[in-house]
C-alpha positions in Angstrom: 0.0 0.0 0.0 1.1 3.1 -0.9 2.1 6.4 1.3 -0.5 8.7 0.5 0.7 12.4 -0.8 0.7 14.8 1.3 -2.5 16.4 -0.4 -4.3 13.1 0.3 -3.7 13.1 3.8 -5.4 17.0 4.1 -8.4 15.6 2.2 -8.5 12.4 4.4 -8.0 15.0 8.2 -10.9 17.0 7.0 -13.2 13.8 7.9 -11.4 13.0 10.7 -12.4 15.6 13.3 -9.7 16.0 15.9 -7.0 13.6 14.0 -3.6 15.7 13.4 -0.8 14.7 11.3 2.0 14.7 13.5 5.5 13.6 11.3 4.9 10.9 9.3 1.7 9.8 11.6 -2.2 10.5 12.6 -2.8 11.0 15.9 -6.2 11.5 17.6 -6.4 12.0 22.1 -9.8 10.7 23.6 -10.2 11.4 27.0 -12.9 9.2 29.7 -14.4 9.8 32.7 -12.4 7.1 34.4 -9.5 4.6 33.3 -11.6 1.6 33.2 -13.8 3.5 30.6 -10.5 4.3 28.8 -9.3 0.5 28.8 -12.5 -0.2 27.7 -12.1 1.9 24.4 -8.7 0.0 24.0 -9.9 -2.9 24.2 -12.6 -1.9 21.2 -9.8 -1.1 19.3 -8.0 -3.8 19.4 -10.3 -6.1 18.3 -10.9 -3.4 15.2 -7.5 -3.8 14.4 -7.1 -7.4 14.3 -10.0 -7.0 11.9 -8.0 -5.0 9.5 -4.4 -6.6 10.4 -3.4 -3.1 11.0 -2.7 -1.8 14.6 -1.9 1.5 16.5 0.5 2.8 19.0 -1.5 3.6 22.2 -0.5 5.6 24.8 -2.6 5.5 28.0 -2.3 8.5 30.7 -5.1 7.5 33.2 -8.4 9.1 31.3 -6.6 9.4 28.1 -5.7 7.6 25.5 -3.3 8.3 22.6 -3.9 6.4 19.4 -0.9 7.3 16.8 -1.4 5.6 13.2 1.5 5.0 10.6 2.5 2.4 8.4 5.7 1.9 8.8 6.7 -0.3 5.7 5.8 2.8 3.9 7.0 5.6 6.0 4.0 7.1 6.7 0.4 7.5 6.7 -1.4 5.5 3.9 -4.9 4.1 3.4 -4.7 1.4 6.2 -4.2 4.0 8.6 -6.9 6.1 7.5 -9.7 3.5 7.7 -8.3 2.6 11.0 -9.1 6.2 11.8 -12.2 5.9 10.5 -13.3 2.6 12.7 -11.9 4.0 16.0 -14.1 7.0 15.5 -17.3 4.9 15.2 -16.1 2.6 18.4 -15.0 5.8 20.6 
């Protein structure tokens, strides 16, 4: 799969709200009432991403959780990580 231009990833932020391209990645904070509702979204996720063979990096600060999406065999953000995106949207 193919890095996505840098155009590509602009279009793809704009339906993304609260993703950021940070470097060669997109990251999106969520933040819970408690931590148990934060390893609950994690949990979510993980099964999502076992669905699409594609995982995150996930960063967990008590109430928040840091979900950082790159595809590293290409150096940077492609399709994969966009859907990815898109499913941990509709499971947050």
């Amino acid at each position: 799969m193919a890095k996505l231009s840098n155009e590509q990833v602009t279009a793809a932020l704009a339906g993304l709200p609260g993703w950021a391209r940070e470097g060669d990645s997109l990251m999106k904070s969520f933040t819970f009432r408690t931590f148990p509702e934060g390893i609950g979204f994690v949990d979510r996720v993980a099964l999502v991403a076992e669905e699409l063979a594609h995982h995150p990096d996930i960063t967990i600060n008590y109430n928040r959780v840091t979900m950082t999406l790159s595809t590293h065999d290409e150096g940077g953000v492609t399709a994969k990580d966009v859907a990815l995106a898109q499913r941990i949207e509709t499971t947050a």
